[in-house]
C-alpha positions in Angstrom: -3.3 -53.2 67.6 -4.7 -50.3 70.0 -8.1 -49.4 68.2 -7.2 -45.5 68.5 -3.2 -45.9 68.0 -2.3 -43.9 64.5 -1.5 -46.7 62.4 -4.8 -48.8 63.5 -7.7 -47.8 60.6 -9.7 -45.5 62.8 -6.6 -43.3 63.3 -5.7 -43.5 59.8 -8.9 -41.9 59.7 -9.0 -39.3 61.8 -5.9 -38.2 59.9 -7.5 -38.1 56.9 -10.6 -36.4 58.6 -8.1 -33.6 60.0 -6.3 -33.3 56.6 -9.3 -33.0 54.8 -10.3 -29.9 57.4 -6.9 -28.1 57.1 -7.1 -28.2 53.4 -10.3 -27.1 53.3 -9.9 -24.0 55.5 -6.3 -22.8 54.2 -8.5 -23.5 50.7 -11.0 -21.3 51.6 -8.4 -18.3 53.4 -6.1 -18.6 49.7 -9.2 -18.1 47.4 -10.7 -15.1 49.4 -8.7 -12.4 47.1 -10.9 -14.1 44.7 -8.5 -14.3 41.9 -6.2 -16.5 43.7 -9.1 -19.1 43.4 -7.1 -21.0 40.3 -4.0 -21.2 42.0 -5.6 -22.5 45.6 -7.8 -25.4 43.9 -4.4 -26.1 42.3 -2.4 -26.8 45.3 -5.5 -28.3 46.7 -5.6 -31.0 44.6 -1.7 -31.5 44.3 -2.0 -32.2 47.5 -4.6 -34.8 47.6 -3.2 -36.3 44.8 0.0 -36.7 46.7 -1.9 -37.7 49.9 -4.0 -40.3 47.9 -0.8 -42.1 46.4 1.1 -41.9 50.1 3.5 -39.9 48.7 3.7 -36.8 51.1 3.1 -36.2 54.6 3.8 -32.8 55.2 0.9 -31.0 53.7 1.4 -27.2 54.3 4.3 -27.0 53.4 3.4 -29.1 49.9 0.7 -26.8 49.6 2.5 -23.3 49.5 5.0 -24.9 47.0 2.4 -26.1 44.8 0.4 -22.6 44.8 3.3 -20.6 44.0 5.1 -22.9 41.6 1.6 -23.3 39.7 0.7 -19.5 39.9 0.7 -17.6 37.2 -0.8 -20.9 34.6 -3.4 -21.0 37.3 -4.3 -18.1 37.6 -4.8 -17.2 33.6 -7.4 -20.8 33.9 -9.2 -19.5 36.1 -9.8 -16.5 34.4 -10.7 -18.3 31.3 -12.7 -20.6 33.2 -14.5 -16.9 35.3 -15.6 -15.8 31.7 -17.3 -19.1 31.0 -19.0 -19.2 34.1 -20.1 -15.6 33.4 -20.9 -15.9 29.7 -23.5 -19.2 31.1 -25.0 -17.3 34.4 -25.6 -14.5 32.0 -27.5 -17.1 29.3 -29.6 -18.5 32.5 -30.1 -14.8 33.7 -31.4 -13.7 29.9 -33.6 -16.9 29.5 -35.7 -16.2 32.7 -36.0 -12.4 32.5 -36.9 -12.2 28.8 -40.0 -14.2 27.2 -38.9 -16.8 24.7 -40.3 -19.2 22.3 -39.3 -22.8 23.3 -38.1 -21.3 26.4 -38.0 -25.0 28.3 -36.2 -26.7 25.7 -32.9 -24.1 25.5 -33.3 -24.3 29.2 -32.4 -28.1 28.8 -30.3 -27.4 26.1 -28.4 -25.0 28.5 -28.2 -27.4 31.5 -27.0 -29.5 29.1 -23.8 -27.5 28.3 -23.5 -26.4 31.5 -23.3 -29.9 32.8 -20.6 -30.8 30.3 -18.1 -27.8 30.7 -18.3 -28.1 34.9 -17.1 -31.9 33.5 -14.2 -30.6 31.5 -13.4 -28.0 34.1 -13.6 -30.4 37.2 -10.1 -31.8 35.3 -8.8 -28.0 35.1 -6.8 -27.3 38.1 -6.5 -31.5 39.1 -4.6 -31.3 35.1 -2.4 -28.6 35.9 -1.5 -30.2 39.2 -0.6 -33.4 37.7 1.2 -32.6 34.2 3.5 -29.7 33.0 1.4 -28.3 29.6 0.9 -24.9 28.3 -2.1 -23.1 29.6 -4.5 -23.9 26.4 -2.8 -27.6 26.4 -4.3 -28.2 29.8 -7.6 -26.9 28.5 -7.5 -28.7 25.2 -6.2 -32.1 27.1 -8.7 -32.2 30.0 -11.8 -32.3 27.3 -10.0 -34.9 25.5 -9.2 -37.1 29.1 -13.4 -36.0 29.7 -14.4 -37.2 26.7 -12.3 -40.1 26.8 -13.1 -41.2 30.4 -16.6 -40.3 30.4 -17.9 -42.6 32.8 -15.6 -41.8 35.3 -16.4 -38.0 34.7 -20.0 -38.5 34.7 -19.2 -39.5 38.7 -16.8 -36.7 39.4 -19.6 -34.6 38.3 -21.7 -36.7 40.7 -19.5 -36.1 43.8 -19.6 -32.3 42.7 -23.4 -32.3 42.7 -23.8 -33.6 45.6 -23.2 -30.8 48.4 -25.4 -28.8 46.2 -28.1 -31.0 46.2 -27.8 -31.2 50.2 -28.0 -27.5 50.6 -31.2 -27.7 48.4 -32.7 -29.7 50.8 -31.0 -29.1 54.2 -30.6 -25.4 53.7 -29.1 -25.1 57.0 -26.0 -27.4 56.4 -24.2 -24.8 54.1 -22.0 -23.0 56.6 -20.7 -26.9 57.4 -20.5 -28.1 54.0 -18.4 -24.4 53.1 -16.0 -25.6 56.1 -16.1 -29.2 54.9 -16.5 -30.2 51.3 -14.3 -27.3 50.0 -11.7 -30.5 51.0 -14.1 -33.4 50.9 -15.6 -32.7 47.4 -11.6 -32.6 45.9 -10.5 -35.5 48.0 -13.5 -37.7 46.8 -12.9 -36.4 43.3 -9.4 -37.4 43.1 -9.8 -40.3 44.4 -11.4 -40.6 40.4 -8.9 -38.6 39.7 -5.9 -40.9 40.5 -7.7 -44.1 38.5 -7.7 -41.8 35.1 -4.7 -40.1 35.5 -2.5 -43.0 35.9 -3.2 -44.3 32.8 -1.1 -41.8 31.3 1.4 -41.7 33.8 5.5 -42.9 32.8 5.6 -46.4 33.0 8.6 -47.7 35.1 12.1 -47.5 33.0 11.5 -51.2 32.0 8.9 -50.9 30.3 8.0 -48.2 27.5 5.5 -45.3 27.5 3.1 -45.8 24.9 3.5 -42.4 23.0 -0.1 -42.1 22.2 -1.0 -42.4 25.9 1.5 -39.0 26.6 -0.3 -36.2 27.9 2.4 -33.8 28.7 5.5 -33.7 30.8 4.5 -35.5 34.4 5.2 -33.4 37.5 7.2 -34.9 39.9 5.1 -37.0 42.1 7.8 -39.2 43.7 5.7 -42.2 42.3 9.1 -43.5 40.8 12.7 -42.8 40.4 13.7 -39.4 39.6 14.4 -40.4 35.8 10.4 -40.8 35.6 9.6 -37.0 36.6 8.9 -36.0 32.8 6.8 -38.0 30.5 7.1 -38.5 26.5 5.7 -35.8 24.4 1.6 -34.4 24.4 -0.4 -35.7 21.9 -0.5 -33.0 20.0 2.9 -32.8 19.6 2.9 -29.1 21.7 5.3 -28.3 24.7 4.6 -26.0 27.6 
């Protein structure tokens, strides 16, 4: 096989590579307006979940469909998810302007939390990609997949971490990493992504869907026949 032919590994790679840089900068144009953030990250990631199962080739055009089919749901989490990163920045902003007793400990306290909710939100916009819920069933389901996967969302939070900690110490890698990881970080992430969400993914016709494993109706991720594109009931019982 020719070493730089495109089905020979190191082609497959540069595909990916190129992918990976396409996302990333149609990403980054989408999410300029600022509150089309939500909706970008959405079709980012329904993307890469597609491009991780082989299930799509033609990403731009997957992309626009995804963003405006996923619009308005995305948009109201993000806004939800604005005020929480607010309310924290705010907490961190009061705790080193104003003297307080124990001042180190509710700093740890607040990393703590902090720490925890960029875990629950890293499933936000992947959630919404994946499964058709209402907007406070995707909130309410991606703690209970976080809590129930913790392991796995300890390292998502890892792979999130990371570009920040490179910036930290290689200040002047940040206009590459913007470029870069606004892809690379999602990719890496589903990649996680795809391990927990299959678990409560339709099983083929054959063979039943435990009802207790149904996380809302699956979005059509041509994974299986078109009979599989909705899954049993949430949980909770609730419906989008």
């Amino acid at each position: 096989m020719n070493f730089i032919s495109y089905n020979s590994p190191f082609g497959r790679l540069m595909n990916r590579l190129v992918d990976i840089v396409v996302l990333s900068l149609l990403t980054m144009l989408l999410c300029l307006p600022i509150i089309t953030i939500g909706a970008a990250f959405t079709a980012l990631y329904s993307v890469l979940l597609k491009v991780i199962r082989e299930t799509d080739q033609n990403i731009i055009r997957t992309y626009f469909k995804a963003f405006k089919s996923n619009f308005f749901k995305s948009t109201v989490l993000w806004a939800i998810m604005a005020v929480v990163i607010f309310i924290l920045y705010m907490d961190f902003y009061l705790l080193s302007a104003v003297a307080m007793a124990n001042e180190d400990l509710i700093r740890i306290v607040l990393l703590i939390i902090s720490a925890f909710i960029a875990m629950v939100g890293s499933y936000i916009f992947p959630m919404q990609a994946q499964f058709e819920n209402s907007i406070f069933g995707t909130i309410k389901k991606s703690f209970l997949i976080c809590i129930m996967n913790l392991p796995r969302s300890i390292a998502i939070l890892g792979v999130l971490l990371c570009p920040i900690l490179v910036v930290l110490f290689f200040p002047e890698t940040v206009y590459f990493l913007l470029i870069f990881c606004i892809g690379a970080i999602p990719y890496l992430q589903t990649e996680i992504f795809v391990r927990v969400f299959d678990r409560y993914m339709p099983k083929a016709p054959e063979e039943p869907t435990p009802v207790d494993l149904s996380y809302g109706r699956h979005k059509n991720m041509n994974l299986h026949s078109e009979d599989l594109n909705s899954s049993a009931d949430a949980i909770s019982g609730d419906s989008p």
